[in-house]
C-alpha positions as CSV (number, residue, x, y, z in Angstrom):
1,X,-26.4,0.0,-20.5
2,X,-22.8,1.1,-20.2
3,X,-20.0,-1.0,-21.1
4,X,-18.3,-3.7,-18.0
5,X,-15.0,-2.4,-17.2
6,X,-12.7,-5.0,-17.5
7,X,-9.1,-5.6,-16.4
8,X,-6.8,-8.5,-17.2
9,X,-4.5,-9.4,-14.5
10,X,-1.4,-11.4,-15.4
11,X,2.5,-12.1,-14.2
12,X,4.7,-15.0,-14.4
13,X,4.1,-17.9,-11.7
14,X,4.5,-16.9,-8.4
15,X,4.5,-12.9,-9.3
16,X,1.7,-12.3,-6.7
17,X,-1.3,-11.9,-8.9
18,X,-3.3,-14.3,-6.6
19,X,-2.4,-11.9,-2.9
20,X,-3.3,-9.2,-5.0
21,X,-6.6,-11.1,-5.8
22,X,-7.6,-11.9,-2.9
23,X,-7.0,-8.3,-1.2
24,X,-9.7,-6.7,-4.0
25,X,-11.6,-9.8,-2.7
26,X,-11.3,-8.9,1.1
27,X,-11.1,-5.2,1.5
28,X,-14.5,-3.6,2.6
29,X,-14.1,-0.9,-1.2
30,X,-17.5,-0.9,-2.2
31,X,-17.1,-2.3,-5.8
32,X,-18.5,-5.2,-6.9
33,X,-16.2,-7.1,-8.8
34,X,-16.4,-10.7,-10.7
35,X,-13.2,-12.0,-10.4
36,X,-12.6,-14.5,-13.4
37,X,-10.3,-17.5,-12.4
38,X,-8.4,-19.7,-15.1
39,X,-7.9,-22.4,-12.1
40,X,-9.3,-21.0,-8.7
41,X,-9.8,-22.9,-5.9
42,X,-11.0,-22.2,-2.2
43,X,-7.2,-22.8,-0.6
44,X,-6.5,-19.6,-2.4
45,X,-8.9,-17.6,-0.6
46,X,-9.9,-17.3,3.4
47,X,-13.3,-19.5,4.0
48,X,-14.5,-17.0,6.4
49,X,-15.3,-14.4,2.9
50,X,-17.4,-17.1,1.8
51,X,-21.1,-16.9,1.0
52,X,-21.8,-19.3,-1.0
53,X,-20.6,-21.9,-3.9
54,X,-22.8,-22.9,-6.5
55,X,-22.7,-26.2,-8.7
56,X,-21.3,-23.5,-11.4
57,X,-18.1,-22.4,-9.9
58,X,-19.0,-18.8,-8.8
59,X,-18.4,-17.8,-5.3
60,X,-20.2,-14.7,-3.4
61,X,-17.8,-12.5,-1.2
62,X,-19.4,-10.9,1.9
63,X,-17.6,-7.6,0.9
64,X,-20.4,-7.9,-2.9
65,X,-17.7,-9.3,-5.1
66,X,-17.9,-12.7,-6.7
67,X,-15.2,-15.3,-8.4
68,X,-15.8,-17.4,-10.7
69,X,-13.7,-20.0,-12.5
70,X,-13.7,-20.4,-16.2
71,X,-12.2,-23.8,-17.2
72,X,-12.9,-23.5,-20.8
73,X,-14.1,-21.0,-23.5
74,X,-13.3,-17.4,-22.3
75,X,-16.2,-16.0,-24.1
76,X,-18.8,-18.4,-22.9
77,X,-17.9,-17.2,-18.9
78,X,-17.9,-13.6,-19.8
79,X,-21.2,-14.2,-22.0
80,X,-22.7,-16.5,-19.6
81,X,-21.8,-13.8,-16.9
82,X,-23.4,-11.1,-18.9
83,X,-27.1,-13.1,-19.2
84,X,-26.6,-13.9,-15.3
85,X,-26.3,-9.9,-14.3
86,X,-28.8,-8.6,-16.8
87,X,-31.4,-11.3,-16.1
88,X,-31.0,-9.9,-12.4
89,X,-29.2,-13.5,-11.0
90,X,-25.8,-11.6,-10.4
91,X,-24.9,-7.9,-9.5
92,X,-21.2,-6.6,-10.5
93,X,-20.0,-3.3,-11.6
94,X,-16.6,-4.4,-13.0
95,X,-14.2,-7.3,-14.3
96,X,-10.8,-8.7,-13.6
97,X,-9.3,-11.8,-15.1
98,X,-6.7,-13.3,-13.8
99,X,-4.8,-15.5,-16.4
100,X,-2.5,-18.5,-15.7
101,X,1.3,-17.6,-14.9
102,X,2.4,-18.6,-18.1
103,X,-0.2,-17.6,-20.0
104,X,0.2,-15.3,-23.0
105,X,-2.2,-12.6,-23.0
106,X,-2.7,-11.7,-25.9
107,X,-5.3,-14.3,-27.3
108,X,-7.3,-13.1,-23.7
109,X,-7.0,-8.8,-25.1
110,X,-8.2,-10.4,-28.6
111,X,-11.2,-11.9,-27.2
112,X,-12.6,-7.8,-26.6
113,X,-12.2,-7.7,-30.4
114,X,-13.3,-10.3,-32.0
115,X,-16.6,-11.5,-29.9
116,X,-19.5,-9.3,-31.2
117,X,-21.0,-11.1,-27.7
118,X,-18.0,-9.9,-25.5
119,X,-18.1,-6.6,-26.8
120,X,-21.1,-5.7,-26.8
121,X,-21.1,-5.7,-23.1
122,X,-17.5,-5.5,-21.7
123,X,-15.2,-3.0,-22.2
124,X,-11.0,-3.7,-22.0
125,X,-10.1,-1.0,-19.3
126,X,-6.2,-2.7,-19.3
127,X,-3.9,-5.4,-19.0
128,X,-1.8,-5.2,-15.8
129,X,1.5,-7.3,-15.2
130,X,2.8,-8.2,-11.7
131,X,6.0,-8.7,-11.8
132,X,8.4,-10.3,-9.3
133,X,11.3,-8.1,-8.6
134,X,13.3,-11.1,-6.5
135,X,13.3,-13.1,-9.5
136,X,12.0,-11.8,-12.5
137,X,15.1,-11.0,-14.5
138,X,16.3,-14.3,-14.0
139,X,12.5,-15.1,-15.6
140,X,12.9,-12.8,-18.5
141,X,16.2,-14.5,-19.3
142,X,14.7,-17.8,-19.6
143,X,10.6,-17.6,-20.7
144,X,9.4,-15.6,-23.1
145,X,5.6,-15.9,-21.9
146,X,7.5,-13.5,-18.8
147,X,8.9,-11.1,-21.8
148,X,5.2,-11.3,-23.3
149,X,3.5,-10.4,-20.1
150,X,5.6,-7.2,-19.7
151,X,5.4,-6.3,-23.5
152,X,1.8,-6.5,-23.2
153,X,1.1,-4.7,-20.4
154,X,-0.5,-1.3,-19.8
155,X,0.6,-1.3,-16.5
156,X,3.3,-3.2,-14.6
157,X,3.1,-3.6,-10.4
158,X,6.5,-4.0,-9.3
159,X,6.4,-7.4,-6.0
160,X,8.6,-8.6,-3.6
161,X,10.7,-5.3,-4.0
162,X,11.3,-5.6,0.1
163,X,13.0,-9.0,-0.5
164,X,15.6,-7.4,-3.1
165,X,18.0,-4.1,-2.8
166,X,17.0,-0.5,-4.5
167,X,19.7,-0.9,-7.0
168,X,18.1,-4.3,-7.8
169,X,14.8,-2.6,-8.0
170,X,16.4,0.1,-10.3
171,X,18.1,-2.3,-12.7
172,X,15.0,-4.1,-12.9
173,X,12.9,-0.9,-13.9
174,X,15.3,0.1,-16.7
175,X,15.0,-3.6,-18.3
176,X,11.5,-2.9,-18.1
177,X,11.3,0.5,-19.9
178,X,13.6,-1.2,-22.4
179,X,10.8,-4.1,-22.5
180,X,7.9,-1.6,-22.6
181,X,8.6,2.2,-22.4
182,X,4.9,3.4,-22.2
183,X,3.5,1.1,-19.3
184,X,3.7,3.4,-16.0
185,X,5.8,1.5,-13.0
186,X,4.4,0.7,-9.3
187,X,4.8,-1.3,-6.5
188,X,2.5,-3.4,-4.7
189,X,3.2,-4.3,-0.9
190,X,2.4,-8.1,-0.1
191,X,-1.1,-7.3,-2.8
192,X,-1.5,-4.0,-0.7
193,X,-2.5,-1.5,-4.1
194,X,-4.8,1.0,-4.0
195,X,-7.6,0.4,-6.3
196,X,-6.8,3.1,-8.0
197,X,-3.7,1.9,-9.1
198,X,-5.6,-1.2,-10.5
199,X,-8.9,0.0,-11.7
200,X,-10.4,2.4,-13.8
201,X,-6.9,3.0,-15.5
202,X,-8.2,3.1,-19.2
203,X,-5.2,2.1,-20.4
204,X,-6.7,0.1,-23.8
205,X,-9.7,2.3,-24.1
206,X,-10.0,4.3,-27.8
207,X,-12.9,6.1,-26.8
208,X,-11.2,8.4,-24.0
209,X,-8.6,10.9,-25.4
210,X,-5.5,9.2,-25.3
211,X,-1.9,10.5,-25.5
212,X,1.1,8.7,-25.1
213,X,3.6,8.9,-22.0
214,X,5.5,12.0,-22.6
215,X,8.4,10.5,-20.9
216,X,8.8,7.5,-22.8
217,X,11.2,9.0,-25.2
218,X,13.5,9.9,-22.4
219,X,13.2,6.2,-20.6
220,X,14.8,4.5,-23.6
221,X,17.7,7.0,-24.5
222,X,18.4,7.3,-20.7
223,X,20.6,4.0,-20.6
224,X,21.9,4.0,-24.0
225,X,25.3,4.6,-22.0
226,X,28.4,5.7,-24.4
227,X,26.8,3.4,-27.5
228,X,26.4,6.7,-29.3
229,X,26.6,4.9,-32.6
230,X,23.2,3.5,-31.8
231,X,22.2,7.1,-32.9
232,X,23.9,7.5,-36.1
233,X,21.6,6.5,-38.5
234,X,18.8,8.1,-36.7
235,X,16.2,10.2,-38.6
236,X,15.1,13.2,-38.1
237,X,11.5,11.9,-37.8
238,X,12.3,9.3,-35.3
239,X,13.4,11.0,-32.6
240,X,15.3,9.2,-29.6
241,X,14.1,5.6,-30.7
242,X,17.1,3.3,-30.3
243,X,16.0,0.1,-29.8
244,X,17.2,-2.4,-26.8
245,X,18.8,-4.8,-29.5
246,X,20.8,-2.3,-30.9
247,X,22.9,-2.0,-27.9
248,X,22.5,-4.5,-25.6
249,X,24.9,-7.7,-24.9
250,X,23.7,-10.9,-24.0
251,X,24.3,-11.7,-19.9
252,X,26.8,-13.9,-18.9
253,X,25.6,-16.8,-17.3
254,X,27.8,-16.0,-14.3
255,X,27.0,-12.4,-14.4
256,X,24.1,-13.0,-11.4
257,X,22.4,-9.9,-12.6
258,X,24.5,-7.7,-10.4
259,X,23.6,-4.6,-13.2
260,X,26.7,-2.0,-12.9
261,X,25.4,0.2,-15.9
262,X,27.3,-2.2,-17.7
263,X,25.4,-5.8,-17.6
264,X,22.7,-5.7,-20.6
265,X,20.0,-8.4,-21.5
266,X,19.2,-9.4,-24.6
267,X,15.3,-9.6,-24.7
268,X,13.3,-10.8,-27.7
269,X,10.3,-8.6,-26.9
270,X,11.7,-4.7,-27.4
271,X,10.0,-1.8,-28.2
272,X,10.9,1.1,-30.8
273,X,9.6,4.4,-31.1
274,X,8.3,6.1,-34.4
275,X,7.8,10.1,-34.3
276,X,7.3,12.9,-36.7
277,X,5.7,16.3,-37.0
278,X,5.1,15.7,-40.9
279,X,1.6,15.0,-41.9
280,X,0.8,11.2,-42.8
281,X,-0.7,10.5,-46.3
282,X,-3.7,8.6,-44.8
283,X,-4.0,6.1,-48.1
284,X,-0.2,5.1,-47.7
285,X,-0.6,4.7,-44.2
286,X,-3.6,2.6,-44.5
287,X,-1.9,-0.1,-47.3
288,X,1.7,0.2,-45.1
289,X,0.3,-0.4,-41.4
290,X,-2.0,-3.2,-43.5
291,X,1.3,-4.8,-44.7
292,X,2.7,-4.7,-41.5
293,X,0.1,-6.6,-39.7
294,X,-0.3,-9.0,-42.4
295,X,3.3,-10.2,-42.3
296,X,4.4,-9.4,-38.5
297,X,0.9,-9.3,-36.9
298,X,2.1,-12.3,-34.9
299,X,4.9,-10.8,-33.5
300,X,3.2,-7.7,-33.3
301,X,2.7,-7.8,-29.2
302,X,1.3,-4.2,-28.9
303,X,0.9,-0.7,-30.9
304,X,-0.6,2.4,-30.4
305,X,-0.2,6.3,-31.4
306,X,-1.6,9.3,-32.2
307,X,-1.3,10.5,-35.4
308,X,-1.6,13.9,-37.5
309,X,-3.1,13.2,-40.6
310,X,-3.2,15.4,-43.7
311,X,-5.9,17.9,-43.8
312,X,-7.3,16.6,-40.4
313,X,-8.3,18.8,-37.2
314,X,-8.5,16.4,-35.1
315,X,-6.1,13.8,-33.7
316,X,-6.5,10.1,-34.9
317,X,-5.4,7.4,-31.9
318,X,-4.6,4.0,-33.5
319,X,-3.7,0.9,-31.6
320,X,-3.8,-3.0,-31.9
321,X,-3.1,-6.1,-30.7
322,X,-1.1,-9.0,-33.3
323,X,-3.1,-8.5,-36.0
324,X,-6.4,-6.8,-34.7
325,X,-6.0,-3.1,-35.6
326,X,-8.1,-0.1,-34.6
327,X,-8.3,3.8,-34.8
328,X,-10.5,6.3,-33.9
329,X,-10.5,10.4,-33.9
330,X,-9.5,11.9,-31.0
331,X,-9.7,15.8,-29.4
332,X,-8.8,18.6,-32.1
333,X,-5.3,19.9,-32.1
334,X,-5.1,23.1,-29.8
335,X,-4.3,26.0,-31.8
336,X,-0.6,26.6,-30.2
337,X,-0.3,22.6,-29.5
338,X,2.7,21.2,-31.7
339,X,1.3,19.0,-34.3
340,X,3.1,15.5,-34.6
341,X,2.6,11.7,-34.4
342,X,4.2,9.5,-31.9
343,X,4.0,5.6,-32.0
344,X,5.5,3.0,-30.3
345,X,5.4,-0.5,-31.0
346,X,6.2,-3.7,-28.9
347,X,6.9,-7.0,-30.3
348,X,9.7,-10.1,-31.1
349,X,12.5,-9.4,-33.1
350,X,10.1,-6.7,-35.0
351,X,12.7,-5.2,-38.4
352,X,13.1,-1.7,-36.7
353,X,14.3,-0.4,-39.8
354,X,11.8,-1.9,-42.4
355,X,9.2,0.1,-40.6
356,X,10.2,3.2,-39.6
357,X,11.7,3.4,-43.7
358,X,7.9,2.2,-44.4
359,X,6.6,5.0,-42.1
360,X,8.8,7.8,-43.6
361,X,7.3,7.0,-46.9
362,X,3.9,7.9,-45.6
363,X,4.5,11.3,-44.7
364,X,3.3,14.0,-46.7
């Protein structure tokens, strides 16, 4: 049987993840979802979509979806689901958890790795982050969970962006991008979201042919603003890959996040870019990207590239989570395509320089 999509929902408290819930739970789509609650409870959801509620906390929508609340073990609901929908007892097509707002979601991505249960029938399809844009940059100032959700996610749904200007909206993006380049930006109307902009995203999937934003470069040098020395020790395999620390100043505690191009925030969780269009030595890279994870893994929030290896025709996709690491080939290089590797990785206070030195050193 094919793999169970599966997408994890998260975003500080009060982001919206719950509206957004209960719209998937309401709309008349056709899907039928298991919704997987950390703490869900029947205020959160209109009685009238109600079919039935078991002893075992799992609720039947009228629309085909269920909910179901997992107060403990992670693995044991998803498992517990899995024997329930093969034996016949439930019917669902797809996943989405929905994680507590100051959750970190990492241990939740590492559970799709590390359960040979769990993966044998569920398949990560993405993380996605609501984010509040009323109050969000005030959150990212003060909780790093809210700087962990964004670094993690695949996809971030901007909220509340009626309750707060388009210059507001507009600062808030760029902090974002800084935060996490490659996760694609939009907004969700009091949970209105198409499901297509939810589902089916593939966003953490090695199996499909994966290529990183193409614009990503471009959303980290965009507000580099006159800090050109940012740039001077840049190398000619690393592209456009200054990193948010290097030229950002912490906000005034005054400053009210009124962003005039001017006002930067100092966030723990950055990202930095890595590029090249020289070959990688495949046993350096191996022993380096092992080091890596062994002493950063940690703070290692979220990786992924493609790579050109020596004496390879095809493209190898690599990606990971702390210190689960994984790769896989992808499609062959097209005979005109320029050949190159781009990676990007997202952590806390990750030594910029002690890896992209280390990844210089594995090029042929």
């Amino acid at each position: 049987m094919a793999l169970i999509p599966t997408t994890i929902l998260t975003g500080f408290l009060g982001a919206g993840k719950t509206t957004l819930l209960n719209r998937i739970l309401q709309e008349d789509h056709g899907m039928r979802i298991a919704v997987i609650e950390n703490e869900f409870g029947q205020e959160n959801i209109d009685n009238e979509i109600l079919v039935q509620d078991s002893n075992e906390h799992i609720i039947e929508m009228n629309n085909g979806c269920i909910c179901c609340t997992v107060r403990g073990d992670l693995i044991v609901g998803l498992t517990e689901l899995a024997r329930k929908r093969d034996a016949g007892l439930l019917a669902f097509d797809r996943v989405v958890i929905e994680t507590t707002g100051l959750a970190n979601p990492g241990p939740v991505a590492q559970t799709f790795f590390v359960d040979e249960e769990v993966g044998s029938h569920y398949m990560l399809d993405a993380i996605l982050t609501v984010v509040d844009a009323r109050h969000a940059m005030k959150q990212l100032d003060e909780y790093e969970e809210a700087q962990r959700q964004v670094g993690f996610a695949d996809k971030l749904l901007l909220s509340k962006t009626d309750l707060v200007s388009e210059e507001d909206v507009a600062t808030l993006t760029r902090r974002l991008k800084r935060i996490n380049p490659r996760a694609p930006i939009a907004k969700v109307d009091f949970g209105r979201a198409p499901l297509a902009e939810v589902l089916d995203i593939r966003g953490f999937n090695l199996n499909e042919k994966l290529e990183l934003d193409p614009d990503f470069l471009a959303t980290e040098t965009a507000h580099v603003h006159d800090h050109d020395h940012a740039h001077e020790h840049a190398h000619e395999h690393t592209g456009e890959k200054a990193q948010h620390h290097e030229h950002s100043d912490a906000c005034a505690t005054d400053c009210g996040h009124t962003d005039h191009h001017h006002a930067q925030h100092s966030d723990d969780i950055a990202a930095f870019v890595f590029k090249s269009t020289q070959p990688f030595d495949s046993a350096k890279l191996d022993e380096f990207l092992g080091g890596l994870v062994q002493v950063y893994g940690p703070r290692m929030l979220r990786y992924k590239g493609v790579l050109l290896m020596q004496g390879a025709e095809r493209k190898v996709v690599f990606q990971g989570v702390h210190q689960l690491m994984g790769s896989d080939l992808g499609a062959k290089w097209g005979e005109n395509e320029v050949r190159g590797s781009k990676m990007v990785f997202i952590g806390k206070n990750l030594p910029k320089d002690i890896f992209i030195r280390g990844l210089e050193q594995c090029l042929v």
